[in-house]
N, CA, C and O atoms as a MOPAC input file, in Angstrom:
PM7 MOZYME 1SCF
protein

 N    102.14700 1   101.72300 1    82.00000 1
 C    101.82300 1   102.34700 1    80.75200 1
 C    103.08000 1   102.82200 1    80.05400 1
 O    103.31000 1   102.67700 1    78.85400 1
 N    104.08300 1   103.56600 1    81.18700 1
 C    105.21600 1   103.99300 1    80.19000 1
 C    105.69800 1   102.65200 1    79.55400 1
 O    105.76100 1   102.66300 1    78.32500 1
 N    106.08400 1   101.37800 1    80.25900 1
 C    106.51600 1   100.17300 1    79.79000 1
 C    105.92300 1    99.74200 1    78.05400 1
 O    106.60300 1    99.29400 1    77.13100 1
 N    104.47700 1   100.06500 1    78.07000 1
 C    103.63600 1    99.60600 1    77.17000 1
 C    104.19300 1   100.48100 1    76.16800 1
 O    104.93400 1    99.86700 1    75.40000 1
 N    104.05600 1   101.99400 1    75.86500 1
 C    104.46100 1   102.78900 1    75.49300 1
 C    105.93200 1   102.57200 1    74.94400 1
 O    106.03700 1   102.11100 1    73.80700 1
 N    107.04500 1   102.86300 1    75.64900 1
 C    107.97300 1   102.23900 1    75.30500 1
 C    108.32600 1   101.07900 1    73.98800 1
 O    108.91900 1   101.32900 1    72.93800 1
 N    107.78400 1    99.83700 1    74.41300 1
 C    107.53300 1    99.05500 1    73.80200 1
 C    107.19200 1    98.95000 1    72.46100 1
 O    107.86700 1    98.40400 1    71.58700 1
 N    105.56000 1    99.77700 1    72.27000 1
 C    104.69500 1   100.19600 1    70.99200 1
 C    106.04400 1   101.18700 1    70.19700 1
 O    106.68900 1   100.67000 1    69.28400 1
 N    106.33300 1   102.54400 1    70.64000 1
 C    107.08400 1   103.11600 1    69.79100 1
 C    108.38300 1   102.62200 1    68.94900 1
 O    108.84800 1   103.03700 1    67.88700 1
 N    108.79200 1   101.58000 1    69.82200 1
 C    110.16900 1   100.88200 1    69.45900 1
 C    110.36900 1    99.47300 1    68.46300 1
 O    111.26800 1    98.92800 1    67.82300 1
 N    108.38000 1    99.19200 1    68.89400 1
 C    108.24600 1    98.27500 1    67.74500 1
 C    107.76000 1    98.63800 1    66.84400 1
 O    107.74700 1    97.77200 1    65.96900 1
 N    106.98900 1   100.19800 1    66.36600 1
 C    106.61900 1   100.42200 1    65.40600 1
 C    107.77700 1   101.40300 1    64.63400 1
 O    107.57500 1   101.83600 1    63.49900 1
 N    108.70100 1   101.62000 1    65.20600 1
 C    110.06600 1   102.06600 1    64.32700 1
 C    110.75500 1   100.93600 1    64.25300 1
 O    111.87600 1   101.17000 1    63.80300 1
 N    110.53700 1    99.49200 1    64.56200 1
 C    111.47200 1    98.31300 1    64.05700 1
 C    110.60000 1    97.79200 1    63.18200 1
 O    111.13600 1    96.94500 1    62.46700 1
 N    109.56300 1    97.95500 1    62.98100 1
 C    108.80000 1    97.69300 1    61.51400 1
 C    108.63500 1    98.66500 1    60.39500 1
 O    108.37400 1    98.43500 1    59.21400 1
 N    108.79200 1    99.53300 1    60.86300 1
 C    108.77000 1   101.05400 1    59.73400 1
 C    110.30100 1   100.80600 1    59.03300 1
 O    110.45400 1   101.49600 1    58.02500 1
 N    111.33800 1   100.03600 1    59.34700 1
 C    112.21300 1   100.08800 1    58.73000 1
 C    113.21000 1   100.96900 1    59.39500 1
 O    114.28900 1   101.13200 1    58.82600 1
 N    113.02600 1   101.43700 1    60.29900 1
 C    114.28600 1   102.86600 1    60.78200 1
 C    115.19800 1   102.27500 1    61.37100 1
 O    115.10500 1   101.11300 1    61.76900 1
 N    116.45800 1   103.19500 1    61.53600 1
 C    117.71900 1   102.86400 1    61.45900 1
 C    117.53100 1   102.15700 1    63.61100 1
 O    116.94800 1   102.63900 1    64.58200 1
 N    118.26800 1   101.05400 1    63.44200 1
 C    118.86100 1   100.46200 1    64.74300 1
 C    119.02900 1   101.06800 1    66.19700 1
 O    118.68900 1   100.66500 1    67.30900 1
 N    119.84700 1   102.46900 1    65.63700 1
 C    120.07800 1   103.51000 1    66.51200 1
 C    119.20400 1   104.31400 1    67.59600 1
 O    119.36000 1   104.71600 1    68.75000 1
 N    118.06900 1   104.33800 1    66.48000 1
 C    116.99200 1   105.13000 1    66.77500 1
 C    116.06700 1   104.04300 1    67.69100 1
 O    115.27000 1   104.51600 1    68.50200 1
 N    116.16900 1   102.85700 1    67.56900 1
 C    115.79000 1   102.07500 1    68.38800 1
 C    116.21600 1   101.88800 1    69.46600 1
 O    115.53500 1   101.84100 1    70.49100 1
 N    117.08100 1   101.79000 1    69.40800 1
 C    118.35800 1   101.58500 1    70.81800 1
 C    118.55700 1   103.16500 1    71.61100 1
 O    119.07300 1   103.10100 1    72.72600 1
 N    118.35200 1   103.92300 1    71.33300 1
 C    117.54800 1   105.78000 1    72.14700 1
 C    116.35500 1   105.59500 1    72.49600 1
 O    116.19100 1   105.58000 1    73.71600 1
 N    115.17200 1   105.40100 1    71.67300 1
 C    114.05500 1   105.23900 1    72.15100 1
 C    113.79600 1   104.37500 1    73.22800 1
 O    113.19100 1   104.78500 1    74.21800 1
 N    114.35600 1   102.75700 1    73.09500 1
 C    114.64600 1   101.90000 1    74.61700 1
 C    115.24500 1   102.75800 1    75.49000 1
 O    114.74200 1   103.18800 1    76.52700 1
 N    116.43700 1   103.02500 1    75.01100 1
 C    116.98900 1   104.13500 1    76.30300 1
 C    116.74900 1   104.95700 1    77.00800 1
 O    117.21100 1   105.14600 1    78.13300 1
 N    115.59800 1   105.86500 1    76.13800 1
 C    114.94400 1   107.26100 1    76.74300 1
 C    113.80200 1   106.07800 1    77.73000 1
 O    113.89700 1   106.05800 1    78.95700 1
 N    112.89000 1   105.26400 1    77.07000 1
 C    112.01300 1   104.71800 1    77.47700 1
 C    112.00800 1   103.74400 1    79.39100 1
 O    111.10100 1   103.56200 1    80.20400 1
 N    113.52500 1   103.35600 1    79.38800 1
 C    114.05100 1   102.87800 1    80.20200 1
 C    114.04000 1   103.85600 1    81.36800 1
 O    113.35000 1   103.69500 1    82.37500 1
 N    114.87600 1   104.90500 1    81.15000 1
 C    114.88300 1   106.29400 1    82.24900 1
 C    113.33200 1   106.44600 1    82.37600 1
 O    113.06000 1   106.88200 1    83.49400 1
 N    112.31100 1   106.25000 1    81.66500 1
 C    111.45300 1   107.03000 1    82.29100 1
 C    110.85400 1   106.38300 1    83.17100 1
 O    110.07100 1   106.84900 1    83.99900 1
 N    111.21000 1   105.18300 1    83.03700 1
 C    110.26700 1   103.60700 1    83.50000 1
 C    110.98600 1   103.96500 1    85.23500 1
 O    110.33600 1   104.18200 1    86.25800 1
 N    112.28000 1   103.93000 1    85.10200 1
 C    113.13800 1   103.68100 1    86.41100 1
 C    113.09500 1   105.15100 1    87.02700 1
 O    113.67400 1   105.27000 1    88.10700 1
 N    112.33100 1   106.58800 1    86.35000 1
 C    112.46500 1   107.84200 1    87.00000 1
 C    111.04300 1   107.53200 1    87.85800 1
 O    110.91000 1   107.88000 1    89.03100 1
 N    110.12800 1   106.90800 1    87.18200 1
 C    109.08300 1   106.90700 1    87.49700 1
 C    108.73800 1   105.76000 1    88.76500 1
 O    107.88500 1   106.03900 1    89.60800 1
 N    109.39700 1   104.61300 1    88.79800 1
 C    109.51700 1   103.83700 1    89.85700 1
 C    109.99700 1   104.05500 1    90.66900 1
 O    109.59200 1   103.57000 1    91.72600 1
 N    111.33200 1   105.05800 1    90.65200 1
 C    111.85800 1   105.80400 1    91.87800 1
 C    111.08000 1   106.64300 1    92.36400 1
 O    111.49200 1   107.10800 1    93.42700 1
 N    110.12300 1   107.02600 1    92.02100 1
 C    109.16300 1   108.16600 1    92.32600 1
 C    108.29900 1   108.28100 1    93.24600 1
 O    108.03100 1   109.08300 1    94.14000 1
 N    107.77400 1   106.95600 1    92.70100 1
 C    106.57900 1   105.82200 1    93.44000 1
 C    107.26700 1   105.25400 1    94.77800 1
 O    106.52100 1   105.26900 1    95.75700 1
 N    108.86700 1   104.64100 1    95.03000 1
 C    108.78000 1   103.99300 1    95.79000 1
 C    109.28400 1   105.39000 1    96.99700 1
 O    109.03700 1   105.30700 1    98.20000 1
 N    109.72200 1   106.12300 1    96.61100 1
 C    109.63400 1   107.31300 1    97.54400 1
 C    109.08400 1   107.26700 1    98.27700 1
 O    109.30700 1   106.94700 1    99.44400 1
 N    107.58600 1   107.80700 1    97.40600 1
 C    106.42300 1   108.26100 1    98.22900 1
 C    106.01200 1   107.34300 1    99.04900 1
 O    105.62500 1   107.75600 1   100.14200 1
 N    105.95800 1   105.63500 1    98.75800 1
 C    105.73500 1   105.06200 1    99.82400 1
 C    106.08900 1   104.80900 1   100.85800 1
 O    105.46700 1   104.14900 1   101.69100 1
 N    107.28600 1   105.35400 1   100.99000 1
 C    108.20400 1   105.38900 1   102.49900 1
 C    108.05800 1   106.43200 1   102.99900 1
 O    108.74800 1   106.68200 1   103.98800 1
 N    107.02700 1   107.51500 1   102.46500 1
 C    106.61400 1   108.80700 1   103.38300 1
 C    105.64000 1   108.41600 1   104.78700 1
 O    105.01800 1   107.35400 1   104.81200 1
 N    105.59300 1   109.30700 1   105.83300 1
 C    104.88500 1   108.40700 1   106.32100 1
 C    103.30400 1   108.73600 1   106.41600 1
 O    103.15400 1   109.85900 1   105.93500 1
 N    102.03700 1   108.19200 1   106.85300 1
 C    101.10000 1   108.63600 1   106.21500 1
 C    100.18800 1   109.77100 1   106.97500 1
 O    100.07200 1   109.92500 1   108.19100 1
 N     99.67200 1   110.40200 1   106.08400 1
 C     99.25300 1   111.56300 1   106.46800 1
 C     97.61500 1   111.67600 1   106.89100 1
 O     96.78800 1   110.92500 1   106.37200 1
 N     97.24800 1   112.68800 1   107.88000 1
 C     95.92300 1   112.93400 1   107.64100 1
 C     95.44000 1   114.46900 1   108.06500 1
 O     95.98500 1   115.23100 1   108.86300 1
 N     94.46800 1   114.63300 1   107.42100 1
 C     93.78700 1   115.77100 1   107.40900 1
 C     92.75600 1   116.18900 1   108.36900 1
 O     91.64500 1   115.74600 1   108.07900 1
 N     92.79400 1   116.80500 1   109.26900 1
 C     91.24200 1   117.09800 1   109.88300 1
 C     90.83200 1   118.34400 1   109.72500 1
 O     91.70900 1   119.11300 1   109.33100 1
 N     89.83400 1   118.77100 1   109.89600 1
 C     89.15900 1   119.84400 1   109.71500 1
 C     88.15900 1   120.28800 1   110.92000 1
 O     86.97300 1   119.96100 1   110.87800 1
 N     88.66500 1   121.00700 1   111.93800 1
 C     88.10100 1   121.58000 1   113.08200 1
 C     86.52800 1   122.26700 1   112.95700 1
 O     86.12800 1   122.85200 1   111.95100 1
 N     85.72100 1   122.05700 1   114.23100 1
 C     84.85200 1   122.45000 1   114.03400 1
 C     85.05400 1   124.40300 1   113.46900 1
 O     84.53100 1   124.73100 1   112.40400 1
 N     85.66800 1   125.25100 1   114.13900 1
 C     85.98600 1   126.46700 1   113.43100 1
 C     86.45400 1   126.51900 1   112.58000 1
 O     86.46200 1   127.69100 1   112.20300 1
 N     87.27600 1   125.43200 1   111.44800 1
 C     87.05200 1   125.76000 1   109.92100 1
 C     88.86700 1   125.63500 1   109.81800 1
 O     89.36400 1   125.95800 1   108.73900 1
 N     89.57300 1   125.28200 1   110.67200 1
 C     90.88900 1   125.47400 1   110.62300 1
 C     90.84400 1   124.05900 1   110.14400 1
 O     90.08100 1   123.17900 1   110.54500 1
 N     92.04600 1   123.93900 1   108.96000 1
 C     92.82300 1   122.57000 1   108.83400 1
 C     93.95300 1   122.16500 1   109.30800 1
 O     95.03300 1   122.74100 1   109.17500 1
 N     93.72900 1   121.09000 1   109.91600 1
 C     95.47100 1   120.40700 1   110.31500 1
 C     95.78100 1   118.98900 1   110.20000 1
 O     95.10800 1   117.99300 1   110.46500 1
 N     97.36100 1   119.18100 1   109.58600 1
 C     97.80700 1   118.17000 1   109.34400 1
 C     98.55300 1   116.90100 1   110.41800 1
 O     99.53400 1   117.33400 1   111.02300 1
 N     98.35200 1   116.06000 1   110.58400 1
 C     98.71400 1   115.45100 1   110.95100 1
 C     99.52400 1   113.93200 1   110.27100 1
 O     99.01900 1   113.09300 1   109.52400 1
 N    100.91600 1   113.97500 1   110.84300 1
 C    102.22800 1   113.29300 1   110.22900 1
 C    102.67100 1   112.21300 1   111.23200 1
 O    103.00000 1   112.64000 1   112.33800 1
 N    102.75700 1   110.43800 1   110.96000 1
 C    103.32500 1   110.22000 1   112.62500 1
 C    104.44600 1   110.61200 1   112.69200 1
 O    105.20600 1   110.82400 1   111.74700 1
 N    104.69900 1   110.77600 1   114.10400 1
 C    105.55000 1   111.00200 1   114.70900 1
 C    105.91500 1   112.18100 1   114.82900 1
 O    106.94800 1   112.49400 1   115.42200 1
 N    105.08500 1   113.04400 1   114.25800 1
 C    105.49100 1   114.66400 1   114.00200 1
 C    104.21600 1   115.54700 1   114.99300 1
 O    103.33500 1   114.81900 1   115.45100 1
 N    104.15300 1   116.60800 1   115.21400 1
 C    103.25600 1   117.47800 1   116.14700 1
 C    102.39500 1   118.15300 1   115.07800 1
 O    102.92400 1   118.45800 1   114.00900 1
 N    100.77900 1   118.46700 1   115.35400 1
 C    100.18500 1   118.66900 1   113.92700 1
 C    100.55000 1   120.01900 1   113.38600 1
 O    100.73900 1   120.86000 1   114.26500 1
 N    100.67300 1   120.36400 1   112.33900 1
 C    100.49300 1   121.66300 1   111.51700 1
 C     99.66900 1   122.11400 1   110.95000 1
 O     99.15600 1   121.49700 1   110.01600 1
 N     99.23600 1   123.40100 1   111.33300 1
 C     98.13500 1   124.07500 1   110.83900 1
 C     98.39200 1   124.52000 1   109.47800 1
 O     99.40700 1   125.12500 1   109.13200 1
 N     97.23700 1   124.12600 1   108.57700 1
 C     98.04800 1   124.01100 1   106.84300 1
 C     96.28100 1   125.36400 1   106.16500 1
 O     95.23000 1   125.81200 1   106.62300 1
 N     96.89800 1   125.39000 1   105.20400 1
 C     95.74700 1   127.05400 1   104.68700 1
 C     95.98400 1   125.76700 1   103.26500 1
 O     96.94100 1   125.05900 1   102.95200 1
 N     94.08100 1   126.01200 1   102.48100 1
 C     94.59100 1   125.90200 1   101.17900 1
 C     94.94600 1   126.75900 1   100.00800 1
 O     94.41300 1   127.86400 1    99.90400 1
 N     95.75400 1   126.36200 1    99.17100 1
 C     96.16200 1   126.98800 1    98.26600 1
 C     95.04400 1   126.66300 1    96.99600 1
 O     94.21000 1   125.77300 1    96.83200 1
 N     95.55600 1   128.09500 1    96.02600 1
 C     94.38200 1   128.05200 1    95.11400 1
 C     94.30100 1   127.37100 1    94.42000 1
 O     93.59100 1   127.73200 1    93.48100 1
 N     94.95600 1   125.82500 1    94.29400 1
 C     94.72400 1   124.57800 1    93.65700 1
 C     93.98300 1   123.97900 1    93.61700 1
 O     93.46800 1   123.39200 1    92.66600 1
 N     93.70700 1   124.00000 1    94.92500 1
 C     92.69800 1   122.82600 1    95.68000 1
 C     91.21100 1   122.93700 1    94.72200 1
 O     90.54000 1   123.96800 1    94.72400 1
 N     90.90200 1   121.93700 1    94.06900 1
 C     90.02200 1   121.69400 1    93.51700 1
 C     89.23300 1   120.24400 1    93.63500 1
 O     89.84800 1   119.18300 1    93.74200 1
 N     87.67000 1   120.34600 1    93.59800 1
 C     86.99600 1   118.70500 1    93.28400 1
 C     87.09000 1   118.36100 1    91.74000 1
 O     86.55900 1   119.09800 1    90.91000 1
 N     87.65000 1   117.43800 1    91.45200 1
 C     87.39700 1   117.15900 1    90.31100 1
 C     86.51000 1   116.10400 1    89.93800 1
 O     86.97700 1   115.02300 1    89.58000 1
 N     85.52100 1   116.26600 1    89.97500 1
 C     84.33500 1   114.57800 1    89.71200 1
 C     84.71000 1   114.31100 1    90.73700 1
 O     85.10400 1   115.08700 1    91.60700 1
 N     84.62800 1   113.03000 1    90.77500 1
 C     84.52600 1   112.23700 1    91.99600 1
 C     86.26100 1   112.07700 1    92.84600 1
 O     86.65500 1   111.31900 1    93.73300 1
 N     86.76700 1   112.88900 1    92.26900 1
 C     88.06100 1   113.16600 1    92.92200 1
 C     88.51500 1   114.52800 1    93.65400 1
 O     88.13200 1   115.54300 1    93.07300 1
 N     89.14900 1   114.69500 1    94.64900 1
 C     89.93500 1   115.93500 1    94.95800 1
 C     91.27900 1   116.02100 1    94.75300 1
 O     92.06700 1   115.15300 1    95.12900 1
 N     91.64400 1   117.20300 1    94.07000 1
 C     92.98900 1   117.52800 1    94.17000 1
 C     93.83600 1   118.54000 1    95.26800 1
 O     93.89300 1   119.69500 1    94.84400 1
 N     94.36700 1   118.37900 1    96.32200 1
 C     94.71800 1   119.15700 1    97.06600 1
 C     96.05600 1   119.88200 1    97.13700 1
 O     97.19500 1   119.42100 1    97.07400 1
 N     95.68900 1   120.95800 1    97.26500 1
 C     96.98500 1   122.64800 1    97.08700 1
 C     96.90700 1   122.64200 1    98.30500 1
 O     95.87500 1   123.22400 1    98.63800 1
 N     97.65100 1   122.16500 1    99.42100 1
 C     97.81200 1   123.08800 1   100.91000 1
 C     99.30500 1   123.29000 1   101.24800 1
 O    100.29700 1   122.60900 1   100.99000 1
 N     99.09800 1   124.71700 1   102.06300 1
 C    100.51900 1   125.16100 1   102.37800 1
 C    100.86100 1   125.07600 1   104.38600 1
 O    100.15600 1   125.61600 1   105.23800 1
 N    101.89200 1   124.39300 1   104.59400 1
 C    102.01400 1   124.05700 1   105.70800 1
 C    102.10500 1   125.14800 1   106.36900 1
 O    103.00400 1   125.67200 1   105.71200 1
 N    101.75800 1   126.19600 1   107.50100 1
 C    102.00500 1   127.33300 1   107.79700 1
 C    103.64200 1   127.16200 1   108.95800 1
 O    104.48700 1   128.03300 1   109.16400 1
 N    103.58100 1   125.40800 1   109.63800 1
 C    104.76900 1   125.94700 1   110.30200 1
 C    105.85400 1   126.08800 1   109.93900 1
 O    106.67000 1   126.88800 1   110.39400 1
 N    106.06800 1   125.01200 1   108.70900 1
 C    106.74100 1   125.58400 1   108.03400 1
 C    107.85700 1   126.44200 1   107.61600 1
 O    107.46100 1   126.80800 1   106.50900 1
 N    108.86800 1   126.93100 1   107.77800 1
 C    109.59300 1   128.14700 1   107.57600 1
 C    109.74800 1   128.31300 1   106.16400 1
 O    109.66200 1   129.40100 1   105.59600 1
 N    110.05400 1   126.86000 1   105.42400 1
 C    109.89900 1   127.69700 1   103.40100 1
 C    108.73700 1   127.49700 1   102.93300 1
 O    108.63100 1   127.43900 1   101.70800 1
 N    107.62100 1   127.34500 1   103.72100 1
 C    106.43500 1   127.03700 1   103.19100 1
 C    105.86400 1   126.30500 1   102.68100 1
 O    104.99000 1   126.55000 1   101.84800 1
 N    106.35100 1   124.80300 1   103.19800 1
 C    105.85400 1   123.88500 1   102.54200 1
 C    104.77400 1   123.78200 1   101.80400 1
 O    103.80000 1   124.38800 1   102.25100 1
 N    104.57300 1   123.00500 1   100.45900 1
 C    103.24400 1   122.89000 1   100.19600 1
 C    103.37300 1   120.87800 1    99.51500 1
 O    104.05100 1   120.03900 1    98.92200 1
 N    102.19400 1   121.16100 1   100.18800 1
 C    101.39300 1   119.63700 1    99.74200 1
 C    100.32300 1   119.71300 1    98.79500 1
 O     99.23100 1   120.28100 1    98.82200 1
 N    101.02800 1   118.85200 1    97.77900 1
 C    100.04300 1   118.51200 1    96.82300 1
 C    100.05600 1   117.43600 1    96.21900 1
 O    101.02200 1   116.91100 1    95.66600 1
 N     98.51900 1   116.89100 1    96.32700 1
 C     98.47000 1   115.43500 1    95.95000 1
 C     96.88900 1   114.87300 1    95.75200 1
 O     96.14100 1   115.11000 1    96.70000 1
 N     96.44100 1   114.30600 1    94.85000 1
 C     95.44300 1   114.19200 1    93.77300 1
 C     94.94300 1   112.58200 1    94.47800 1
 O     95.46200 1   111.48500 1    94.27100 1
 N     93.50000 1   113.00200 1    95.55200 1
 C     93.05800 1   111.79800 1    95.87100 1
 C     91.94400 1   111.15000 1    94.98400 1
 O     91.03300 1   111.83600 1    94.51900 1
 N     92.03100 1   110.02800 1    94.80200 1
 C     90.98000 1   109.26900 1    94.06700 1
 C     90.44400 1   108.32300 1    95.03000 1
 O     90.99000 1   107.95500 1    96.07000 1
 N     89.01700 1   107.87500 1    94.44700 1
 C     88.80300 1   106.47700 1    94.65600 1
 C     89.10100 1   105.23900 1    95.42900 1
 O     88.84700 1   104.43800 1    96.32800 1
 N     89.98000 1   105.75200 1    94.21700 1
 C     91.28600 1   104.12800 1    94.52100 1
 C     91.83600 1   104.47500 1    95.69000 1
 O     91.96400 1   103.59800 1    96.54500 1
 N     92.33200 1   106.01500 1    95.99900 1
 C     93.03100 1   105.69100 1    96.87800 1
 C     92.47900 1   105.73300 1    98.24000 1
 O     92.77400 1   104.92500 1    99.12000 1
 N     91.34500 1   107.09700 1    98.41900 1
 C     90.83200 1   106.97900 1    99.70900 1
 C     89.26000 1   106.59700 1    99.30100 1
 O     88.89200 1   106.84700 1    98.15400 1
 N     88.37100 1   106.01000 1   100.21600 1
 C     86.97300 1   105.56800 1   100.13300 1
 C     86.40600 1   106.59800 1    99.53100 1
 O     87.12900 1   107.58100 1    99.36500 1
 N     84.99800 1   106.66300 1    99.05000 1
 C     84.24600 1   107.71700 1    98.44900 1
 C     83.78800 1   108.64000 1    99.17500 1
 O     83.45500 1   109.76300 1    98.79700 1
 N     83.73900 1   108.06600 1   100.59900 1
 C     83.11600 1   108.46600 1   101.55100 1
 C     84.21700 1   109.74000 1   102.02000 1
 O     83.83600 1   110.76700 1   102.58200 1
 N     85.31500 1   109.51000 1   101.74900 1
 C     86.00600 1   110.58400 1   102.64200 1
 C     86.37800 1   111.70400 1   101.50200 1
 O     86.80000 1   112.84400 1   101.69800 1
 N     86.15900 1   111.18900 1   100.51600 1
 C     86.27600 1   112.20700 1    99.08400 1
 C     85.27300 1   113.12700 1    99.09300 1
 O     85.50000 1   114.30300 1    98.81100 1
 N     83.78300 1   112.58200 1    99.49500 1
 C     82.75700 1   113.43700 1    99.38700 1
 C     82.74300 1   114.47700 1   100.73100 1
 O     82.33200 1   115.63500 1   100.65800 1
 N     83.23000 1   113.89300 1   101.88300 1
 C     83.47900 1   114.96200 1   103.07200 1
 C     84.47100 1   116.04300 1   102.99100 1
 O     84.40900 1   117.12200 1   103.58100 1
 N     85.67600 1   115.50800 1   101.95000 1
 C     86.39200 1   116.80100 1   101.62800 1
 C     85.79900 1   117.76400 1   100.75100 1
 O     85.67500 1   118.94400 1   101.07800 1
 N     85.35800 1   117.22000 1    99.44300 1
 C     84.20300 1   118.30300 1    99.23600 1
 C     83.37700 1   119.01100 1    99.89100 1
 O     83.36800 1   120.18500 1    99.51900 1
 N     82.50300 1   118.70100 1   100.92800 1
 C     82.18200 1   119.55100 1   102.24000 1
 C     82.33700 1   120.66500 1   102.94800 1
 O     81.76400 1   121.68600 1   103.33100 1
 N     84.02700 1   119.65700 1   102.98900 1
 C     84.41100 1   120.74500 1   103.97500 1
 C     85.41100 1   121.43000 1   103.51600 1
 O     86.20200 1   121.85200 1   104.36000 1
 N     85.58800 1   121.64000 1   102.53400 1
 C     87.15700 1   122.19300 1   101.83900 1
 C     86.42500 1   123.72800 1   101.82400 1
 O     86.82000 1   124.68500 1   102.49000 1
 N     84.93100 1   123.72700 1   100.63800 1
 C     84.67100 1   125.00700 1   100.68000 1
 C     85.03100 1   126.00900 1   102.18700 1
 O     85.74700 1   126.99400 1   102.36500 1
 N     84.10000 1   125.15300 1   103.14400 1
 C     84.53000 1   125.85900 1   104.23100 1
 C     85.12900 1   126.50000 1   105.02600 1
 O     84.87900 1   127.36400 1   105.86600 1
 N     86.49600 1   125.63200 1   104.42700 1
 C     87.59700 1   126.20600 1   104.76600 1
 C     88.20600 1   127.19400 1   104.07100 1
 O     89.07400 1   127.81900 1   104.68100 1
 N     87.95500 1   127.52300 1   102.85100 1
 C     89.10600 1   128.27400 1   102.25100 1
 C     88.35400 1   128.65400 1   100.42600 1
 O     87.26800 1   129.02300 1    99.97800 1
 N     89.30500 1   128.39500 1   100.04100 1
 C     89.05200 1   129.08800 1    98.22600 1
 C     88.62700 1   127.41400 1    97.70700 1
 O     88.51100 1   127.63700 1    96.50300 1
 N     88.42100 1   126.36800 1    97.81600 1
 C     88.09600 1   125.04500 1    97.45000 1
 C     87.51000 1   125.65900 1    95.82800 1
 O     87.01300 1   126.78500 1    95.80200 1
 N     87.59100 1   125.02400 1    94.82200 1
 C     86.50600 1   125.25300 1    93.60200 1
 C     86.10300 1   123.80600 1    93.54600 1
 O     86.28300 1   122.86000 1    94.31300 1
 N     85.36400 1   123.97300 1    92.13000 1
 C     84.73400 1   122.69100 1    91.60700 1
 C     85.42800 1   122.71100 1    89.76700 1
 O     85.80500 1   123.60700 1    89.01200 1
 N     85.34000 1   121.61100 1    89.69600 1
 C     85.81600 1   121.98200 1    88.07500 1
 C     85.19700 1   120.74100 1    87.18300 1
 O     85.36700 1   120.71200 1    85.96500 1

């Protein structure tokens, strides 16, 4: 979308008549955002992948490979949004307090495990609905 974007603004100031310059910034700004944003993405995919469980007593923990699990609290983010969750959790082992946050959809996990975090999020903690 930024690509598309990009694109649209730079061709509708090369038809409006505006000066060259202003074209050649707008590619430029448009470029950084394209390559801030792909660096962003390929980050995260070299994280490694995570999962969530939720104990029968109501505790959450994270689990990282290769790492030992951490008991994580949510933060007052954590919200369902429609058919999505957005998750606020703070790692407790932590020493600066990590926090994780990251906006599951659909797309990314089954429906099925979207609707169990709804479930069980209240349970655990401050969860809303919005």
């Amino acid at each position: 979308m930024a690509v598309l974007a990009t694109a649209f603004v730079v061709g509708a100031v090369v038809r409006s008549g505006g000066p060259m310059a202003a074209s050649v910034l707008l590619l430029l700004a448009g470029s950084l955002i394209v390559a801030a944003l792909a660096r962003s993405w390929v980050r995260a995919r070299r994280q490694p992948a995570l999962r969530l469980v939720a104990r029968a007593d109501g505790s959450l923990w994270l689990h990282a490979a290769g790492q030992a699990p951490s008991r994580t609290t949510i933060g007052v983010g954590t919200r369902t949004i429609g058919p999505s969750v957005f998750l606020d959790l703070r790692v407790e082992s932590s020493p600066t307090g990590e926090r994780l946050r990251t906006w599951l959809t659909p797309l990314d996990v089954p429906s099925s495990a979207i609707r169990r975090l709804s479930v069980a999020l209240p349970h655990c903690g401050r969860a809303t609905g919005s």
